[in-house]
mmCIF file of the N, C-alpha and C atoms, coordinates in Angstrom:
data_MODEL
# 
_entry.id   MODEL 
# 
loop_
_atom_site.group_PDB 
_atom_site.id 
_atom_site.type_symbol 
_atom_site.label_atom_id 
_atom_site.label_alt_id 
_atom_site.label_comp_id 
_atom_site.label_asym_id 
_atom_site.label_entity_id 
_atom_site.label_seq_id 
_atom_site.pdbx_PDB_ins_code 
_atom_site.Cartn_x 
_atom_site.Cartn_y 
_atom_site.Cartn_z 
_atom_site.occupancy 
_atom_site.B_iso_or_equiv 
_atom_site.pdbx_formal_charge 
_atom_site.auth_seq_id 
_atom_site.auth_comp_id 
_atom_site.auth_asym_id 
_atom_site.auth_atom_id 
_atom_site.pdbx_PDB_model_num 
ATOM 1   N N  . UNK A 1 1  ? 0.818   -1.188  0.000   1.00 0.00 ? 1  UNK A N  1 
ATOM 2   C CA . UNK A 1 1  ? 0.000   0.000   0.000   1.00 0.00 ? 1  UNK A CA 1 
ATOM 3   C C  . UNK A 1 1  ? 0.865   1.257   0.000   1.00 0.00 ? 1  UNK A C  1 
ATOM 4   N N  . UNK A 1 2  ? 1.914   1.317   0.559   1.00 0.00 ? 2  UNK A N  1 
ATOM 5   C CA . UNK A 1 2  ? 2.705   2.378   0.631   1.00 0.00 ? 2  UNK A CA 1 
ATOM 6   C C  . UNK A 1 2  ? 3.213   2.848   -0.837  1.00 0.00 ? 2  UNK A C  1 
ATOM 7   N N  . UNK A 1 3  ? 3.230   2.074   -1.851  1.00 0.00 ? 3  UNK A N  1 
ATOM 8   C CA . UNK A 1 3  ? 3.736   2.562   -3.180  1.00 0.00 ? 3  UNK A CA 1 
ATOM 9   C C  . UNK A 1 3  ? 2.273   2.829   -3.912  1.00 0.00 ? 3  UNK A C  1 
ATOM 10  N N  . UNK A 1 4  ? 1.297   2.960   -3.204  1.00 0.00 ? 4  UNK A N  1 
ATOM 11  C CA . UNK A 1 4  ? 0.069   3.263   -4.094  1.00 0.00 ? 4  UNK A CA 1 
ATOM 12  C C  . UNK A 1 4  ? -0.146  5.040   -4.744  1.00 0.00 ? 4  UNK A C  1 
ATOM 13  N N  . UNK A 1 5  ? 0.363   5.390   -3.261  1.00 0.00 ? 5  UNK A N  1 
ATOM 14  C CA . UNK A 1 5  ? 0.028   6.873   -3.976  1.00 0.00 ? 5  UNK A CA 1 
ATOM 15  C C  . UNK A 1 5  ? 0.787   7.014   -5.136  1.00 0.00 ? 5  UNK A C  1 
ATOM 16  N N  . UNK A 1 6  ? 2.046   6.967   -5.277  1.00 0.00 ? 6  UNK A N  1 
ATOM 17  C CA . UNK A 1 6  ? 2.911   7.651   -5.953  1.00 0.00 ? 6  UNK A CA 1 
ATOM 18  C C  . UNK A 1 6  ? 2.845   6.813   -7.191  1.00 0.00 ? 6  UNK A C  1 
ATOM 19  N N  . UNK A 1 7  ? 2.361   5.736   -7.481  1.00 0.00 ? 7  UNK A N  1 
ATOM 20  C CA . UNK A 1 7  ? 1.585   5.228   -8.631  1.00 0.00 ? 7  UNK A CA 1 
ATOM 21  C C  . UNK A 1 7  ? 0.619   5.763   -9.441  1.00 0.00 ? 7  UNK A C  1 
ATOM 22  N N  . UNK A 1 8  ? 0.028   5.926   -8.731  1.00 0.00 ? 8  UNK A N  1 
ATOM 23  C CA . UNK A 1 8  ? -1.254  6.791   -9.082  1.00 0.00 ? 8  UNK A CA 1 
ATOM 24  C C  . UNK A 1 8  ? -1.311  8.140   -9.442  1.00 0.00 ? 8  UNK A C  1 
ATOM 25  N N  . UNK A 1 9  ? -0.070  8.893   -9.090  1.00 0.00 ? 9  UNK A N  1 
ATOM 26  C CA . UNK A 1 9  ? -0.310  9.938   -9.134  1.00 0.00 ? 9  UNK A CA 1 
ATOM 27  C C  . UNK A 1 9  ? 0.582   10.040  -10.695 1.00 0.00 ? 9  UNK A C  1 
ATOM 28  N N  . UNK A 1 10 ? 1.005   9.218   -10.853 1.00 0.00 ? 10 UNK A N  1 
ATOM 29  C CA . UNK A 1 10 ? 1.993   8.956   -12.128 1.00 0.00 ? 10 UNK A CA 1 
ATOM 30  C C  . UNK A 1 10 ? 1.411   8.718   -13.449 1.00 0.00 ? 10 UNK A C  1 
ATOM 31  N N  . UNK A 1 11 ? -0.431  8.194   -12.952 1.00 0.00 ? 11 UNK A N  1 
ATOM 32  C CA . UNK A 1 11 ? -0.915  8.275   -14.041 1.00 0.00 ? 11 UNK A CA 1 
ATOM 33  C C  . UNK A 1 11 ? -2.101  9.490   -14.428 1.00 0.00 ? 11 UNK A C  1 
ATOM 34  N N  . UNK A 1 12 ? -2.314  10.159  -12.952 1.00 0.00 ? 12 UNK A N  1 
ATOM 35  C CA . UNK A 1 12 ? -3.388  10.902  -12.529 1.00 0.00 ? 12 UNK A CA 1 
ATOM 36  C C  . UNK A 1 12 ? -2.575  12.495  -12.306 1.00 0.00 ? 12 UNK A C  1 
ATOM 37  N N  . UNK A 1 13 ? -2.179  12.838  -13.110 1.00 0.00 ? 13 UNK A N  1 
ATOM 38  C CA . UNK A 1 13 ? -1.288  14.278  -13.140 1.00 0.00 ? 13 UNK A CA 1 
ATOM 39  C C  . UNK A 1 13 ? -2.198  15.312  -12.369 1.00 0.00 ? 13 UNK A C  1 
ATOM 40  N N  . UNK A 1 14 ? -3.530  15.239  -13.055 1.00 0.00 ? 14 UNK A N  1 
ATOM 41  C CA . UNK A 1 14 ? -3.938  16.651  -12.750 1.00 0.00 ? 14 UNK A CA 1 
ATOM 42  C C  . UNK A 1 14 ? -4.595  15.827  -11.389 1.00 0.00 ? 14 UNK A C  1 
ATOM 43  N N  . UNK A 1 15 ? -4.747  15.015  -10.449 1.00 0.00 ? 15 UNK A N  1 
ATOM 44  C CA . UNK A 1 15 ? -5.669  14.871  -9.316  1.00 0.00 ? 15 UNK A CA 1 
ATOM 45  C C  . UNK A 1 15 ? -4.502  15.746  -8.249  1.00 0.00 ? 15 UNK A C  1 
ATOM 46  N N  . UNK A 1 16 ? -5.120  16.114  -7.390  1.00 0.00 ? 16 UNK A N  1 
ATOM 47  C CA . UNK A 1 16 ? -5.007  16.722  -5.848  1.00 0.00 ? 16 UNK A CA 1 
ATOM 48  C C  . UNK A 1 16 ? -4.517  15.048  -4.651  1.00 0.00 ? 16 UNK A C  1 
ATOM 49  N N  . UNK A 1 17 ? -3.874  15.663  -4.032  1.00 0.00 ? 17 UNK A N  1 
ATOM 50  C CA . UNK A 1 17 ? -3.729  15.004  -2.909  1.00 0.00 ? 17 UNK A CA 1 
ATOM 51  C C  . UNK A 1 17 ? -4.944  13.997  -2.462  1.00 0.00 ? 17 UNK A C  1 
ATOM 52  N N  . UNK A 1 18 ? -6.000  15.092  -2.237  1.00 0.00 ? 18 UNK A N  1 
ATOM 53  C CA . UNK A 1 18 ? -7.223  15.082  -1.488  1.00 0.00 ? 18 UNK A CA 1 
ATOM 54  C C  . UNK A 1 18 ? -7.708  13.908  -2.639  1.00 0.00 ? 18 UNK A C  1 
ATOM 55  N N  . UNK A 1 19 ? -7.616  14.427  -3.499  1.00 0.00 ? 19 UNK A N  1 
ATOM 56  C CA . UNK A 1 19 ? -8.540  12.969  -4.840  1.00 0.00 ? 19 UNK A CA 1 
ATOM 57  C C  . UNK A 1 19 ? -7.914  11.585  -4.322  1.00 0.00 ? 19 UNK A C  1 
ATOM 58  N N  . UNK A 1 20 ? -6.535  12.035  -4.649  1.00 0.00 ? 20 UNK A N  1 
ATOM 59  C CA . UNK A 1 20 ? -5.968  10.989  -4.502  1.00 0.00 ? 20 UNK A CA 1 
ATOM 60  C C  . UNK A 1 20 ? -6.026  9.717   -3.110  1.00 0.00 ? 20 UNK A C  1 
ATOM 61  N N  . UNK A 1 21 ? -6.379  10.687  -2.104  1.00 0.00 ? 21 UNK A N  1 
ATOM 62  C CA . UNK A 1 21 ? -6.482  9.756   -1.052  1.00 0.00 ? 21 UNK A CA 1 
ATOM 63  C C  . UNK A 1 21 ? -7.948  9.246   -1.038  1.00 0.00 ? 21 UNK A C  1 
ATOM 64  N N  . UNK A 1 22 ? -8.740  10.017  -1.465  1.00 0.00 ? 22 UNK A N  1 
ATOM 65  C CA . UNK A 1 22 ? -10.271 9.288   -1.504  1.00 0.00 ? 22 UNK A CA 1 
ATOM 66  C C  . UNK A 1 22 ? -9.860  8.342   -2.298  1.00 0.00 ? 22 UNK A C  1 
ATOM 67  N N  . UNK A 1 23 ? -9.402  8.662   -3.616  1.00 0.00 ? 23 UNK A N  1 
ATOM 68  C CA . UNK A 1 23 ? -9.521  7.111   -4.236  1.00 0.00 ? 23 UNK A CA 1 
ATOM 69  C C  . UNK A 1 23 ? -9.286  6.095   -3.619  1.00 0.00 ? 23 UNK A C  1 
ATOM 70  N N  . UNK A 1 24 ? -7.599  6.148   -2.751  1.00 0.00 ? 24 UNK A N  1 
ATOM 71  C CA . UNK A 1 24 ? -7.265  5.011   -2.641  1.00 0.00 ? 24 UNK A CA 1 
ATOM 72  C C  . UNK A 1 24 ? -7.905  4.509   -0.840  1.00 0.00 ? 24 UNK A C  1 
ATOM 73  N N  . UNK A 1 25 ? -8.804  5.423   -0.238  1.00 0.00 ? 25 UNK A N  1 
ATOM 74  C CA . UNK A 1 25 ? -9.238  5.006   0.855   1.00 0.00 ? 25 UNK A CA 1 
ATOM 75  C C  . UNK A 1 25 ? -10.896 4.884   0.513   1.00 0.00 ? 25 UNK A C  1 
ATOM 76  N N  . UNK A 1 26 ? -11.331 5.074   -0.870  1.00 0.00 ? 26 UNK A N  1 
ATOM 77  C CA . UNK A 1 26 ? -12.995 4.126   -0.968  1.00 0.00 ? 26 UNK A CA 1 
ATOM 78  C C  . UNK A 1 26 ? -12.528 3.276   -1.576  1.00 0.00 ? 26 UNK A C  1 
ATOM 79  N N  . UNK A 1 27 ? -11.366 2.947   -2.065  1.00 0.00 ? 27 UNK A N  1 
ATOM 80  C CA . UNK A 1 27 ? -11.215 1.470   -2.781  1.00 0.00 ? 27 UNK A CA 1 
ATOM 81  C C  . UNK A 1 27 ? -10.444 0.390   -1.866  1.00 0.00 ? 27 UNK A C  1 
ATOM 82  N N  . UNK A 1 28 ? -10.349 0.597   -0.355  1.00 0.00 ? 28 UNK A N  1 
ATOM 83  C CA . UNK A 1 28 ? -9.927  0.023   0.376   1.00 0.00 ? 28 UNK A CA 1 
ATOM 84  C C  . UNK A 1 28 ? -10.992 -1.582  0.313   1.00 0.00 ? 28 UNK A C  1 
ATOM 85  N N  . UNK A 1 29 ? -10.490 -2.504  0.877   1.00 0.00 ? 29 UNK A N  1 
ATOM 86  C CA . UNK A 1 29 ? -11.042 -3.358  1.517   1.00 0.00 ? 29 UNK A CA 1 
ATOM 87  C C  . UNK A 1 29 ? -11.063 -3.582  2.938   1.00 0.00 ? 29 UNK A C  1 
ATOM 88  N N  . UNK A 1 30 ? -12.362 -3.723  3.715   1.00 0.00 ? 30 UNK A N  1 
ATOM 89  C CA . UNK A 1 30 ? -11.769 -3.681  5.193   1.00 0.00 ? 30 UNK A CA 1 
ATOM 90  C C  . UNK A 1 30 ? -11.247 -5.141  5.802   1.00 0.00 ? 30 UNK A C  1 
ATOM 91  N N  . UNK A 1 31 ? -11.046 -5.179  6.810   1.00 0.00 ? 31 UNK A N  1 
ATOM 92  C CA . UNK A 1 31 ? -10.799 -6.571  7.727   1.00 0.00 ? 31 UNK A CA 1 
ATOM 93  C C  . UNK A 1 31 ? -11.227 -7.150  9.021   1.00 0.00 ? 31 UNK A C  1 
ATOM 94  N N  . UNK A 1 32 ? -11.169 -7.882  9.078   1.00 0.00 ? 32 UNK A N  1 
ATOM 95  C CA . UNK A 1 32 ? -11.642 -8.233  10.454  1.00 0.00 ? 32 UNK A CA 1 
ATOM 96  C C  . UNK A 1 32 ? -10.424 -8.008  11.718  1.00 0.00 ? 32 UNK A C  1 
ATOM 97  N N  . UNK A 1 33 ? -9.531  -6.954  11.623  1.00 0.00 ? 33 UNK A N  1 
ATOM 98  C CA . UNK A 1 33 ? -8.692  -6.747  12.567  1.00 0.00 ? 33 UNK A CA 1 
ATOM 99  C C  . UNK A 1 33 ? -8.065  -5.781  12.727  1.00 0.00 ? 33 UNK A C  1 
ATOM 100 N N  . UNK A 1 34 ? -7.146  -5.013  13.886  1.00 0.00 ? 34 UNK A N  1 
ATOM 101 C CA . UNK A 1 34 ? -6.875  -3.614  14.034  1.00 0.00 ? 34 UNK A CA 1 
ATOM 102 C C  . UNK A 1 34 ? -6.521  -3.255  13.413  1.00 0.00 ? 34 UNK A C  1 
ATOM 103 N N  . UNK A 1 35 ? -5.846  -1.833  13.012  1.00 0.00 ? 35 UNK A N  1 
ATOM 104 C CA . UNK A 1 35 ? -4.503  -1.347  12.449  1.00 0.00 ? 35 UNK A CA 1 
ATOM 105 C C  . UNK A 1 35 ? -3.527  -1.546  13.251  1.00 0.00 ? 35 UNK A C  1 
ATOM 106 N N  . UNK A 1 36 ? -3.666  -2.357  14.320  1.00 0.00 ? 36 UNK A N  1 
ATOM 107 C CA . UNK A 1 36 ? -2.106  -2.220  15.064  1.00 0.00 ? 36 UNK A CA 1 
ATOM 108 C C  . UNK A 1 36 ? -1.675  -4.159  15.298  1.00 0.00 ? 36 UNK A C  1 
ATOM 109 N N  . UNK A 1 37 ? -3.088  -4.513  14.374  1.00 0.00 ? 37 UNK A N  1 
ATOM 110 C CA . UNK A 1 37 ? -2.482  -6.325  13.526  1.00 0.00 ? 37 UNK A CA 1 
ATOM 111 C C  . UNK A 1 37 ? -1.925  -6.223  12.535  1.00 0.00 ? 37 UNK A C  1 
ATOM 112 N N  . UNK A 1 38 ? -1.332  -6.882  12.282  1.00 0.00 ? 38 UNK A N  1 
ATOM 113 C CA . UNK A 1 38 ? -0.562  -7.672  10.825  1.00 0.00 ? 38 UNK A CA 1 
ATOM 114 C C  . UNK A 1 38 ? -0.971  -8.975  10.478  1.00 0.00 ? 38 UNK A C  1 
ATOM 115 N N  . UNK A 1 39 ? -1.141  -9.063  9.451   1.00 0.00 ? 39 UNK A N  1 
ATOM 116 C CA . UNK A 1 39 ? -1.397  -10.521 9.047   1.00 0.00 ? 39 UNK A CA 1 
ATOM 117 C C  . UNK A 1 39 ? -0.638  -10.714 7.504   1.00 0.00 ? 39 UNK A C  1 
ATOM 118 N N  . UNK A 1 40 ? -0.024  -12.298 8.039   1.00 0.00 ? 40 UNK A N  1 
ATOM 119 C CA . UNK A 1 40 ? 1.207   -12.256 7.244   1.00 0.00 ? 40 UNK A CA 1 
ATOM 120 C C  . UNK A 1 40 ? -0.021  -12.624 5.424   1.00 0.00 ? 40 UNK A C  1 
# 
């Protein structure tokens, strides 16, 4: 996930920050566990 923005923004010139993070946080999937789990 960490190389998503800067992907995106590589193809998405003219989006904003702000676009950019909606995109990639409504195209999330959620989980059944914290942010402070890992699952391998």
């Amino acid at each position: 996930m960490a190389g998503a923005a800067p992907l995106l923004k590589q193809q998405r010139l003219d989006w904003t920050f702000r676009v950019l993070k909606a995109a990639l946080v409504s195209s999330a999937k959620g989980g059944d566990y914290t942010p402070y789990e890992s699952r391998p």
